[in-house]
TILOTOR-25541 format. One line per field, with one value per residue (C-alpha): x, y, z; residue number from 1. Coordinates in nm, 4 decimals, always signed. Each point is the difference from the previous one (the first is absolute). Layout:
% residues N
px = (X	...)
py = (Y	...)
pz = (Z	...)
nr = (NUM	...)
***
This chain:
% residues 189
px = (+0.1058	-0.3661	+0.1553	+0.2826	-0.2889	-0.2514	+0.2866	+0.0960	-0.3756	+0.0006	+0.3241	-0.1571	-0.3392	+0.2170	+0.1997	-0.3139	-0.1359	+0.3106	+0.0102	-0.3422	-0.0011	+0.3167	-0.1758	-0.3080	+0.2028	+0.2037	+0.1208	-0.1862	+0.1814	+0.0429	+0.1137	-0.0071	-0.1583	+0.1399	-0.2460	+0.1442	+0.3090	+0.2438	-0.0749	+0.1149	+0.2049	-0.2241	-0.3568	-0.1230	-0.0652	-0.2249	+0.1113	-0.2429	+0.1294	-0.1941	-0.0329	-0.1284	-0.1179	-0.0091	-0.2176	-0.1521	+0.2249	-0.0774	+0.2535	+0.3476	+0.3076	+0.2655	+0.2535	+0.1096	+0.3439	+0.0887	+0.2547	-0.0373	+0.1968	-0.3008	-0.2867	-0.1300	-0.3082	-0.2927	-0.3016	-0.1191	-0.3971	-0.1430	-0.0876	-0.3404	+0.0906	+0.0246	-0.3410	-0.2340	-0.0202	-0.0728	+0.1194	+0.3799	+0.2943	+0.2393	+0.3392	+0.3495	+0.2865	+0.1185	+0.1912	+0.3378	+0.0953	+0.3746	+0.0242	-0.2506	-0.2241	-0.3712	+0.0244	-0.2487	-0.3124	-0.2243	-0.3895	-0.2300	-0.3319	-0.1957	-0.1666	-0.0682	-0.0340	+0.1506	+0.2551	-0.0696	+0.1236	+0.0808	+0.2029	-0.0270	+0.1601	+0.1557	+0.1336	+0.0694	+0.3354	+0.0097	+0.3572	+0.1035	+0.3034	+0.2376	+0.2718	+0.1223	+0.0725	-0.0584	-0.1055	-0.0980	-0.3355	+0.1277	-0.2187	+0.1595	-0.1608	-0.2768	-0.2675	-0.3019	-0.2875	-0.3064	-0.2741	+0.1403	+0.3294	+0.2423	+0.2332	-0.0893	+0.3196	+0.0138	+0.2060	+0.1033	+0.0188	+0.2282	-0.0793	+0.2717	-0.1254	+0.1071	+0.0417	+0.0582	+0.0263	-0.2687	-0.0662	+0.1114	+0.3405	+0.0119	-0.1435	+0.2609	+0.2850	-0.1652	-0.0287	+0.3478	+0.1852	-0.2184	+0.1641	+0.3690	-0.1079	-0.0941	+0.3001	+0.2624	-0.1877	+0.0356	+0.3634	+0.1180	-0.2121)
py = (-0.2451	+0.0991	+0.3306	-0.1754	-0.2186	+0.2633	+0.1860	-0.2798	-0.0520	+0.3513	-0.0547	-0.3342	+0.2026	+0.3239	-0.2803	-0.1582	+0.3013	+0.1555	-0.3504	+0.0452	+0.3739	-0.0395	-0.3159	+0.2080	+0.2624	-0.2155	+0.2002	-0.0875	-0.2206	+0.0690	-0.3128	-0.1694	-0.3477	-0.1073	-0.1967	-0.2366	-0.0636	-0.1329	+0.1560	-0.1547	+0.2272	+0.0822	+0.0278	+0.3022	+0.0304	+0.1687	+0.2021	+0.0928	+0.2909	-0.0545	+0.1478	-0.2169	+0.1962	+0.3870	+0.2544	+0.3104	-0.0443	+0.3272	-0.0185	-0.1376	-0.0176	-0.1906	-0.1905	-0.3090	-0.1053	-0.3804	-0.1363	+0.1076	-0.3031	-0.2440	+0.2069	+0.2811	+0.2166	+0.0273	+0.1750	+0.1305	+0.0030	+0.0968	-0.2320	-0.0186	+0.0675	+0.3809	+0.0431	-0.1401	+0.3022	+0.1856	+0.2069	-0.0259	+0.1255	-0.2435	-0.0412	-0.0080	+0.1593	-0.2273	-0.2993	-0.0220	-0.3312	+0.0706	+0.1097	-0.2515	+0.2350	+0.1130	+0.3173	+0.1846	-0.2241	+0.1950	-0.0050	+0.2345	+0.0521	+0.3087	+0.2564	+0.0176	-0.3536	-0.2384	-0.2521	-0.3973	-0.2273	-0.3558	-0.1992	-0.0301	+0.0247	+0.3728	-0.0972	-0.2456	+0.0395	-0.2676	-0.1306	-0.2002	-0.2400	+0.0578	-0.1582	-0.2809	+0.0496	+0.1968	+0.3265	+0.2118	+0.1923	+0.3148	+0.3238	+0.3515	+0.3556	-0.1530	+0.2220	-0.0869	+0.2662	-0.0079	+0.2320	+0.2598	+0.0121	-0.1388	-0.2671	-0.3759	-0.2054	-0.3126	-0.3554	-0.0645	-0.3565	-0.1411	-0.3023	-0.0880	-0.1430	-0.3485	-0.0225	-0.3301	-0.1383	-0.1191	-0.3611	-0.0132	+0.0965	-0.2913	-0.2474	+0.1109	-0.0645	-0.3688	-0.0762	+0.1316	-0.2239	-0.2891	+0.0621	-0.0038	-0.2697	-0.2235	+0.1891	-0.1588	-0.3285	-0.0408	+0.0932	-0.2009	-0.3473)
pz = (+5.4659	-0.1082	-0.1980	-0.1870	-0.0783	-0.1063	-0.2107	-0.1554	-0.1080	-0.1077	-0.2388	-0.1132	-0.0931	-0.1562	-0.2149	-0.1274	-0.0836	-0.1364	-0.2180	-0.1136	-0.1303	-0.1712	-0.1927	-0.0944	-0.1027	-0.2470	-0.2937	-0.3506	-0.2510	-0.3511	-0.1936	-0.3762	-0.1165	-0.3394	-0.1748	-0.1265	+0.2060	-0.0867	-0.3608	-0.3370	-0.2110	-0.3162	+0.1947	+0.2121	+0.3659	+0.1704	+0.3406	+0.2215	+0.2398	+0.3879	+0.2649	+0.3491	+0.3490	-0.1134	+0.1301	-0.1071	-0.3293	-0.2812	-0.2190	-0.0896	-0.2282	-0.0520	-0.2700	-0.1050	-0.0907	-0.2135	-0.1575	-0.3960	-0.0970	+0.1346	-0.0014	-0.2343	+0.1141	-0.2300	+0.2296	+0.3116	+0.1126	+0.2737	+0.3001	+0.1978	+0.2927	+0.0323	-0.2204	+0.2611	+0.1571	-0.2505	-0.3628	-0.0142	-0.2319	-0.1173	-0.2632	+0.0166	-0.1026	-0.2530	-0.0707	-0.0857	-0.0760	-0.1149	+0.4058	+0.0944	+0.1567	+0.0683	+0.1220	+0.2169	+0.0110	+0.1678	+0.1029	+0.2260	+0.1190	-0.1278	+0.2002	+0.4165	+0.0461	+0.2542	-0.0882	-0.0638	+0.2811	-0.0401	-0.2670	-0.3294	-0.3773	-0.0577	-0.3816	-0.2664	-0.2197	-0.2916	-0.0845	-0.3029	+0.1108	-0.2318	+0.1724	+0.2769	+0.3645	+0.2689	+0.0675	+0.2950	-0.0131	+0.1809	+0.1636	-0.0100	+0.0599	+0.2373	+0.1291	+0.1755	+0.0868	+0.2092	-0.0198	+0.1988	-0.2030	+0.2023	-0.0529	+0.0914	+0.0787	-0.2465	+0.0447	-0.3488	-0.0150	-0.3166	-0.1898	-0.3158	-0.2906	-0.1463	-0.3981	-0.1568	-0.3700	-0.1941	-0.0206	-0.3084	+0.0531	+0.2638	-0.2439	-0.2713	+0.2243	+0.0980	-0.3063	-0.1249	+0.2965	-0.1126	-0.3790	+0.1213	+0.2102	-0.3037	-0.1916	+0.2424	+0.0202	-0.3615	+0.0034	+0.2639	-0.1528)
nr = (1	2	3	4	5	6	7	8	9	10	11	12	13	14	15	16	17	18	19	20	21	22	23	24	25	26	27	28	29	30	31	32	33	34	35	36	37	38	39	40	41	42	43	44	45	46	47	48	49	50	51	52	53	54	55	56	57	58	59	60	61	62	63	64	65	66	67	68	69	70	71	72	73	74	75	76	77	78	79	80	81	82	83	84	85	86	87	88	89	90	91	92	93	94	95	96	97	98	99	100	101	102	103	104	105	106	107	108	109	110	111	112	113	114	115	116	117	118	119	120	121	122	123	124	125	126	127	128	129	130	131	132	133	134	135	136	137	138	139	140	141	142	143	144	145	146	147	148	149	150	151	152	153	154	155	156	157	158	159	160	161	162	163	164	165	166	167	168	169	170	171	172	173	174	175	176	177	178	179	180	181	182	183	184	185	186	187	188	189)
***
């Protein structure tokens, strides 16, 4: 009785522990916040690119896809995050917004240094909204590096966009219905 109570205190102890390393070995998340969001078509949002829990983080790359009908890419800076520890190199490959694409956004450390750990803002893309709806804010070609060169494995997290008309456009159609309102009210008296 005593050992198939002491193993089972060992496999209660190896769980635990099992639980707890896979927990502070969580995988880093790279996600977007669209400011604002929802968006109204004819003003500009602001995306921040993040990243939460890395370690030991050098350099990366990666691209963003959107829908060209809704969105239409007009910049790409650099974040904070990556130049607290020190001088970095940063740009992209372009923007193609007949694709809707900004290719190969990329930024790393310079010299022997170690990486930055923590979370913080990797890049900023500016959008005008040129159009309504919804559009998903999709990474491709995702590469994370620490200082040693090798490859840090990333949960993409993906967050869509929301673009709606202007208020305008919602007051014009108020105040149309309100006209054929009166229109019919008039015919019919």
């Amino acid at each position: 009785m005593k050992s198939w109570q002491a193993w089972n205190n060992r496999l209660l102890i190896a769980l635990l522990l099992g639980a707890a390393s896979a927990q502070a070995s969580a995988a880093p998340v790279l996600s977007v916040s669209a400011t604002p969001n929802p968006a109204v078509r004819g003003s500009t949002v602001d995306l921040s690119v993040l990243i939460a829990d890395v370690s030991d983080l050098y350099g990366y790359q990666f691209s963003l896809s959107f829908d060209p009908s809704v969105l239409r890419a007009t910049g790409v800076t650099e974040g904070a995050f990556l130049g607290t520890g020190g001088s970095t190199v940063s740009g992209d490959g372009g923007i193609d917004n007949a694709a809707g694409t900004v290719s190969f956004i990329y930024n790393t450390l310079v010299g022997p240094t170690a990486g930055v750990s923590g979370s913080g803002t990797l890049a900023h893309i500016r959008f005008d909204v040129i159009g309504v709806g919804t559009t998903p804010l999709t990474f491709a070609d995702a590469l994370f590096l620490d200082s040693r060169f090798d490859a840090i494995d990333v949960r993409i997290e993906s967050t869509p966009l929301q673009a709606v008309p202007e208020p305008e456009a919602y007051l014009m159609l108020g105040v149309g219905l309100v006209g054929l309102a009166a229109l019919r009210r008039r015919r019919a008296g």
